[in-house]
matplotlib code that plots the C-alpha trace (Angstrom):
import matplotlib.pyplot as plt

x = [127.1, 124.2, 125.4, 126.9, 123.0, 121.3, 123.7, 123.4, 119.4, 120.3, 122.4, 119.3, 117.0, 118.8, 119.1, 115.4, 115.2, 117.4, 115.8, 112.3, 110.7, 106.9, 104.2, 102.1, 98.5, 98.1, 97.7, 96.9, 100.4, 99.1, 98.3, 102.0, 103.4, 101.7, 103.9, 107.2, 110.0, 111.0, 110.5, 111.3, 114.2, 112.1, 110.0, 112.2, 113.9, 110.1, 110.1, 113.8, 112.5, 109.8, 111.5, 112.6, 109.5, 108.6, 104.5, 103.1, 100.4, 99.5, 96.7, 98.2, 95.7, 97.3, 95.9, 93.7, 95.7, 92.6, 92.1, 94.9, 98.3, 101.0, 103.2, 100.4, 99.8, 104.0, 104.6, 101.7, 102.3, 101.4, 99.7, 100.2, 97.5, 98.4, 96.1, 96.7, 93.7, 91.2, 90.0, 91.5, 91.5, 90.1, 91.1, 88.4, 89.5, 93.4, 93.4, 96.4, 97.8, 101.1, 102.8, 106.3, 108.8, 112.2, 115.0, 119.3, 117.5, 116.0, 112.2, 111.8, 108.0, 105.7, 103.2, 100.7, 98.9, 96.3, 93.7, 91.5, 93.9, 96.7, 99.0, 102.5, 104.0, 107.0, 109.5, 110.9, 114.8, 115.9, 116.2, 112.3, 113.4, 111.6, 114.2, 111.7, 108.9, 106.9, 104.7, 101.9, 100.7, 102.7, 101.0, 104.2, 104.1, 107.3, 108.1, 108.7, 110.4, 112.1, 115.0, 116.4, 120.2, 121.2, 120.6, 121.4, 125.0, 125.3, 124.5, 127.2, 129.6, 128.6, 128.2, 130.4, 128.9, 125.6, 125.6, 125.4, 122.6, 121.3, 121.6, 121.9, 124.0, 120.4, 119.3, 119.5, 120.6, 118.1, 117.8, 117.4, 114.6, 113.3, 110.4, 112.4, 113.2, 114.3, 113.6, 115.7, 117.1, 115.0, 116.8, 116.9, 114.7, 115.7, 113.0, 110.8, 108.3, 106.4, 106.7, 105.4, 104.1, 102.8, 100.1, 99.7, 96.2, 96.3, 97.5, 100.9, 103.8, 106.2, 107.8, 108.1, 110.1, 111.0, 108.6, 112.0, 112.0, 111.2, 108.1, 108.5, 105.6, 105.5, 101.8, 100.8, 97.4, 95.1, 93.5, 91.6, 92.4, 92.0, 90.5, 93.1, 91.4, 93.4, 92.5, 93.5, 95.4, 93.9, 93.9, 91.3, 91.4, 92.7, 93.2, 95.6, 98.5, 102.1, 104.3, 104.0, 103.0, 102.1, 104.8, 107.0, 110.3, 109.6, 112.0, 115.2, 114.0, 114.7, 117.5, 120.6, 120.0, 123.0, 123.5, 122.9, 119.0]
y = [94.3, 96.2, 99.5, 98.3, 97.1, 100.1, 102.4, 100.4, 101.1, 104.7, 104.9, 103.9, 106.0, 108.9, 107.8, 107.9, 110.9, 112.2, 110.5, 112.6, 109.6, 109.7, 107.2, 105.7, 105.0, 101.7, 98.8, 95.0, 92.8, 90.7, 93.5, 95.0, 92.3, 92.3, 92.5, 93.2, 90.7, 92.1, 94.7, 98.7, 99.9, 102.7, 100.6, 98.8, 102.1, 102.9, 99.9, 100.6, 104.1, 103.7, 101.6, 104.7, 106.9, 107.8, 107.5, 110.1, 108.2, 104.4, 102.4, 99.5, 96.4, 93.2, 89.4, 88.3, 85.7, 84.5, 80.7, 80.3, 78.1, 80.6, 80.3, 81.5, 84.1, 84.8, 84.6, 86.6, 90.5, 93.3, 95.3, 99.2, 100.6, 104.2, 106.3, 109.5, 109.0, 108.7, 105.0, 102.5, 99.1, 97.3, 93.7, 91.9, 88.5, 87.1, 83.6, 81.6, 78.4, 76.1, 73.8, 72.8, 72.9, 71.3, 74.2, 72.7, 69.5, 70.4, 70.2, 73.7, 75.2, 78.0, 80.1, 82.2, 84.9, 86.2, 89.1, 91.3, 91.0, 90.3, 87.7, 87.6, 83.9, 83.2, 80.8, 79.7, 78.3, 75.3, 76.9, 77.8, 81.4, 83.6, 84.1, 84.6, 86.4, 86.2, 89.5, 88.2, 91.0, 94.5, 96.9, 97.6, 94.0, 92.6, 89.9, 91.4, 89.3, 90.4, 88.1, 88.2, 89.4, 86.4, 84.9, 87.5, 87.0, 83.3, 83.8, 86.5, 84.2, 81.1, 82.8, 86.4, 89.4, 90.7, 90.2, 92.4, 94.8, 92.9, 95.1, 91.7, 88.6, 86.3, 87.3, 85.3, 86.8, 89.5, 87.0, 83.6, 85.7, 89.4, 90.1, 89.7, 92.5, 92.3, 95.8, 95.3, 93.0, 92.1, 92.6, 89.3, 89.6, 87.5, 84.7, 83.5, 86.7, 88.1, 91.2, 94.8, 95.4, 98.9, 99.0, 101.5, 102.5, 100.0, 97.5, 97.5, 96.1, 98.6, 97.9, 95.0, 94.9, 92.9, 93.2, 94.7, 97.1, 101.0, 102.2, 103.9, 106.6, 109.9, 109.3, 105.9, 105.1, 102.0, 100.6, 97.5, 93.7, 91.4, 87.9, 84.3, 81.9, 78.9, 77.8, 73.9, 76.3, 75.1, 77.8, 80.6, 84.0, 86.6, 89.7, 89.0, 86.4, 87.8, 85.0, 81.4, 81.7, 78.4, 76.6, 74.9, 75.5, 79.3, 80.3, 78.3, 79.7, 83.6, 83.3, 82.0, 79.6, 78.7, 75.0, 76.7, 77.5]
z = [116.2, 117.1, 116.7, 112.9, 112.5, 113.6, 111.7, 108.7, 108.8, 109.7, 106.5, 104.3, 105.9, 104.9, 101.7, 101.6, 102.7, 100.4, 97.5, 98.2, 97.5, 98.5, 100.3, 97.1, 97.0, 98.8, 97.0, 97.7, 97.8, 95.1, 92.6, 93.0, 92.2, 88.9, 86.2, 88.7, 89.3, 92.3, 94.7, 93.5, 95.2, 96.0, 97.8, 99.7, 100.9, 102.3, 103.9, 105.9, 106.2, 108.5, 111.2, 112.1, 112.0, 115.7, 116.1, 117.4, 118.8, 119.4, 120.9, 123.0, 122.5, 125.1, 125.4, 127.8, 129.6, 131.8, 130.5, 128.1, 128.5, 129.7, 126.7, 124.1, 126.1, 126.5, 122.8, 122.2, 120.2, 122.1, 119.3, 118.9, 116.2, 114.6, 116.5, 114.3, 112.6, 115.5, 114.4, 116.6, 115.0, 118.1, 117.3, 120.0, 119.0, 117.8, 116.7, 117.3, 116.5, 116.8, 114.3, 113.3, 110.5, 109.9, 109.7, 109.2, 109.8, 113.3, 114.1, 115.3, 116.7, 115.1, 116.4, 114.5, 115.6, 113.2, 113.7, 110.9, 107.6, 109.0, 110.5, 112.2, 112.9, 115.0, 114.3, 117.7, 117.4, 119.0, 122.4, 122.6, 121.8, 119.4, 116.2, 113.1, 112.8, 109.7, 108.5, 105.9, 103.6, 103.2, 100.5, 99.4, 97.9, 100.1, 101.8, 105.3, 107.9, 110.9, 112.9, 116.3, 116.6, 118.0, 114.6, 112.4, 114.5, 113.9, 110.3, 109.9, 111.6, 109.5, 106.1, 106.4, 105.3, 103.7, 100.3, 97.4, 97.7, 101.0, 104.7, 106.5, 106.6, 107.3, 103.5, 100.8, 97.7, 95.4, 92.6, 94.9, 97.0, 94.7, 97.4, 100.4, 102.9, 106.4, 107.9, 110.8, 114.2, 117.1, 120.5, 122.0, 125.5, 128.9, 128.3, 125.4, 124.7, 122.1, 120.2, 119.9, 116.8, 115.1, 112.8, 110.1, 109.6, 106.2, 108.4, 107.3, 109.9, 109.7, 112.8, 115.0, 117.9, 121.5, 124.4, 126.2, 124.2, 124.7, 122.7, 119.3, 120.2, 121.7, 123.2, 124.2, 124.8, 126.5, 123.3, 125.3, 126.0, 123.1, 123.2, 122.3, 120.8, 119.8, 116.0, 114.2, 111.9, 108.5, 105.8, 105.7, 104.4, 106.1, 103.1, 99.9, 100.4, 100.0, 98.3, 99.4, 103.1, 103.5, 102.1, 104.8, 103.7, 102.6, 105.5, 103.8, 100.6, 101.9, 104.5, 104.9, 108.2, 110.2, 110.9, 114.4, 114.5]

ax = plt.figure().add_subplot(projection="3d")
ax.plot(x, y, z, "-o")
ax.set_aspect("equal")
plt.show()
């Protein structure tokens, strides 16, 4: 199942590559949508295209786990900035907070971890497992989320194959969710853990992997150790909002949940 995944993503990378299609001027998610029903296909090509691009350096920024309950700190990303430019986005300070949803009738956890413009929450299944994780704003406009193969596998058994014009079994159908776009699978690690995710200089998630994973950079550097401050998780800004983040059942609304989760 793996290899069918990663060959599938290969397949439309090549395609991109093939197409000559170009990075566009970035753009706030809100004012691509403008006017758009959907994402371009152009776009979403982009968006499969760049799992695969190999950075040639990144900035490793990790939590501080001195005073924090052991679990924030587990689920917590390990953050890897594009260093290429030379400006590191030092994020001092990531705010976190936990709440719950109900997913095929099951109470399941979330954590959030926000920093400067952007935000990644992780939607835990009913084994305490990381299987969700939840990007905020992409320029490209999109609706990024990433699952765990373990899920991807249980919705493939529950619900066949990847519908039309879908890479995945998870997705929902184009017309039932237009912005959607799951880049890729998440290895499942040993224990509960939190990801690795790259920043573009933008602050675009373009890849988002397990902590048990090898790095996706040539040259990795020590960035610093980031604060974890635990929020009440009320609303505040954090840069444009990318579809309706803070509705509760926006999961069910984009994938195709086994009665499993």
């Amino acid at each position: 199942m793996k290899r069918n995944v990663r060959l599938t993503a290969g397949l439309i990378f090549i395609m991109a590559i093939l197409s000559g299609c170009q990075s566009e001027k970035v753009a706030s998610p809100a004012s691509v949508r403008v006017g758009a029903s959907e994402i371009s296909d152009a776009a979403r090509r982009l968006i499969y295209a760049r799992v695969w691009d190999l950075m040639e350096r990144v900035a490793l920024f990790k939590p501080d786990a001195a005073g924090h309950e052991p679990m924030a700190v587990q689920l917590a990303p390990l953050l890897l900035q594009d260093a290429r430019t030379g400006k590191k986005l030092s994020p001092h300070r990531v705010l976190y907070h936990t709440n719950s949803i109900t997913i095929a009738g099951k109470l399941v956890e979330q954590r959030t971890f926000e920093w400067p413009n952007q935000s990644v929450r992780l939607t835990l299944d009913s084994s305490g497992h990381p299987a969700i994780w939840e990007v905020r704003h992409d320029s490209s406009g999109a609706d990024i989320i990433w699952v765990s193969q373990r899920l991807e596998m249980a919705a493939g058994e529950q619900f066949g194959k990847a519908l039309p014009g879908r890479s995945f079994s998870i997705e929902r159908s184009r017309s039932e969710a237009p912005w959607l776009v799951v880049p890729s699978v998440v290895d499942d690690g040993p224990v509960p853990m939190g990801p690795m995710a790259y920043l573009s200089a933008n602050g675009d998630v373009p890849l988002l992997t397990c902590r048990c994973s090898a790095f996706n950079a040539k040259t990795l550097e020590e960035g610093g150790i980031y604060e974890l401050n635990r929020t009440d998780g009320k609303r505040r800004s954090s840069g444009p909002e990318t579809g309706d983040w803070w509705d509760p059942s926006r999961l069910e609304k984009r994938l195709r949940l086994p009665s499993s989760f």
